[in-house]
TORKOL-4160 file (C-alpha; in steps of 0.2 Angstrom, whole numbers, padded with zeros to 4 digits, m for minus):
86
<pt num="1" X="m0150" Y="0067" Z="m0243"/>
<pt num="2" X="m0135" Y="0070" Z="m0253"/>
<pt num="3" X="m0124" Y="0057" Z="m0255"/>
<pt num="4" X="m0106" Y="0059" Z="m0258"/>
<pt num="5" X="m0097" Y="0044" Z="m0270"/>
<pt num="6" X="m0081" Y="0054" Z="m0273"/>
<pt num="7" X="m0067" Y="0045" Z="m0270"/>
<pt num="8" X="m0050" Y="0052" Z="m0267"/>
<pt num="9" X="m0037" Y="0049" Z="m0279"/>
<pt num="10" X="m0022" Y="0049" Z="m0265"/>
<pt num="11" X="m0031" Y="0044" Z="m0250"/>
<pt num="12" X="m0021" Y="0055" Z="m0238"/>
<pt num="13" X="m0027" Y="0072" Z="m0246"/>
<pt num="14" X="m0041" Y="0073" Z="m0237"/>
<pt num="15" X="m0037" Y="0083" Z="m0221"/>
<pt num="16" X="m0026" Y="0093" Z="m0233"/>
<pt num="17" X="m0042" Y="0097" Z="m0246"/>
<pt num="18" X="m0051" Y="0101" Z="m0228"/>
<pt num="19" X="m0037" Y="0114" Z="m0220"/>
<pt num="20" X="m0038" Y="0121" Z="m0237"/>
<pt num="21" X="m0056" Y="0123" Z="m0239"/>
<pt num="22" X="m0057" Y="0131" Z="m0221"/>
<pt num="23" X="m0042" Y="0143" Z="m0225"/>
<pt num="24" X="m0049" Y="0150" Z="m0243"/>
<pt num="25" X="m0068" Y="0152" Z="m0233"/>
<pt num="26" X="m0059" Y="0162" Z="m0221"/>
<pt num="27" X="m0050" Y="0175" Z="m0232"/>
<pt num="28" X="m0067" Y="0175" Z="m0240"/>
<pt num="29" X="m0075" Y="0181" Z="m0224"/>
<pt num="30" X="m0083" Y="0168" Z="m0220"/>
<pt num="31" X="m0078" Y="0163" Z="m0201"/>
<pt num="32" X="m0083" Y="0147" Z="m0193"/>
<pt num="33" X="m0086" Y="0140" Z="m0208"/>
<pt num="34" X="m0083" Y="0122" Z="m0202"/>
<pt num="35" X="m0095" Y="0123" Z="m0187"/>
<pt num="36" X="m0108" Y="0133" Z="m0200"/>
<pt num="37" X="m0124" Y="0123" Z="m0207"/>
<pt num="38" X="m0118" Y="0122" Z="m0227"/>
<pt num="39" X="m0136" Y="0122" Z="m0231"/>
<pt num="40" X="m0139" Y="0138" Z="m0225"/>
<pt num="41" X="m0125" Y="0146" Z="m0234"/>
<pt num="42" X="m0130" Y="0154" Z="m0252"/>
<pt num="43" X="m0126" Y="0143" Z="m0266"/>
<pt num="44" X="m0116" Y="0159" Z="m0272"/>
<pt num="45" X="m0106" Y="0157" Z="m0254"/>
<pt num="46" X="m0101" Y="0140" Z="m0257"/>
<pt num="47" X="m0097" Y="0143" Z="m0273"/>
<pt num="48" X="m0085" Y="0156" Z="m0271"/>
<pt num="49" X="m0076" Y="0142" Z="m0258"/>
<pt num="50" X="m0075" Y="0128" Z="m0272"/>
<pt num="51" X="m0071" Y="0139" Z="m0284"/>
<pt num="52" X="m0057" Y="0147" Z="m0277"/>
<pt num="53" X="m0051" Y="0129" Z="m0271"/>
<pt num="54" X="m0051" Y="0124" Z="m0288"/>
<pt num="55" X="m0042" Y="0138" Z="m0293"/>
<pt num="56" X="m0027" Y="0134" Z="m0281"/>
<pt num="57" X="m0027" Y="0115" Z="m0287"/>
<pt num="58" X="m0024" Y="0120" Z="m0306"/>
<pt num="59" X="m0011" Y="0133" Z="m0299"/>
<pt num="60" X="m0003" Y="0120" Z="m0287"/>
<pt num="61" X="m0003" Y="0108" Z="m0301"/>
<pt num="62" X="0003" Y="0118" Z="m0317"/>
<pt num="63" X="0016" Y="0125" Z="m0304"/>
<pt num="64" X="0021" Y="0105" Z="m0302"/>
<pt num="65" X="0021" Y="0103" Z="m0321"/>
<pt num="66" X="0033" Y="0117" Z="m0324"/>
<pt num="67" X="0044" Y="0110" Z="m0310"/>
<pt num="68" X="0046" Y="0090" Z="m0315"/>
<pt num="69" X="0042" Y="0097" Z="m0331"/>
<pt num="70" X="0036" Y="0077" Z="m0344"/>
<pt num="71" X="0039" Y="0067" Z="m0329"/>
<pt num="72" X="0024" Y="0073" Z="m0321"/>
<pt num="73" X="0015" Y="0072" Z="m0336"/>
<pt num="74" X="0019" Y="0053" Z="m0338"/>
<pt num="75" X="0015" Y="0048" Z="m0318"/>
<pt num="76" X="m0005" Y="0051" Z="m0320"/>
<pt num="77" X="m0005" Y="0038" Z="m0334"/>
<pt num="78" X="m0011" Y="0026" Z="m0320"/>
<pt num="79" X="m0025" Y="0038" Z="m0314"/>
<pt num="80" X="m0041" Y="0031" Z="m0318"/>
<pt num="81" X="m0053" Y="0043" Z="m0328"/>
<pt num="82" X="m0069" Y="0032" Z="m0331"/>
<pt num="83" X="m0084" Y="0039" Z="m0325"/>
<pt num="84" X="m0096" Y="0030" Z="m0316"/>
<pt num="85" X="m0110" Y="0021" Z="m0327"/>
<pt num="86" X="m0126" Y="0020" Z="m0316"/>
């Protein structure tokens, strides 16, 4: 059983990362895709959703860096980057 260890970097974000990855499987054509077993998906399928969620992040985010310009550069210097050692 897959476990997920993730943790959210702003704790709030999580229904927003959800209505996100309901609203890019939908364009996609894949309706229901909260009430939809995952497993039964293709990995291509689920893919295609992460993917495209990744892709409006780093558009989101380089948007935000174009906007606040170094500021935003210099806030995620309290953002831990260290990887799990297990």
């Amino acid at each position: 059983m897959a476990r997920n260890t993730n943790q959210k970097v702003v704790p709030g974000a999580g229904s927003a990362l959800n209505a996100m990855k309901f609203e890019v499987a939908n364009e996609l054509g894949l309706t229901n895709y909260n009430q939809v077993d995952k497993g039964q998906l293709t990995s291509r399928q689920n893919g295609y959703v992460g993917g495209n969620i990744t892709k409006r992040l780093v558009a989101l985010g380089e948007a935000s860096l174009m906007q606040s310009g170094a500021g935003a550069i210099n806030a995620t210097t309290g953002v831990s980057l260290d990887t799990p050692q297990g």
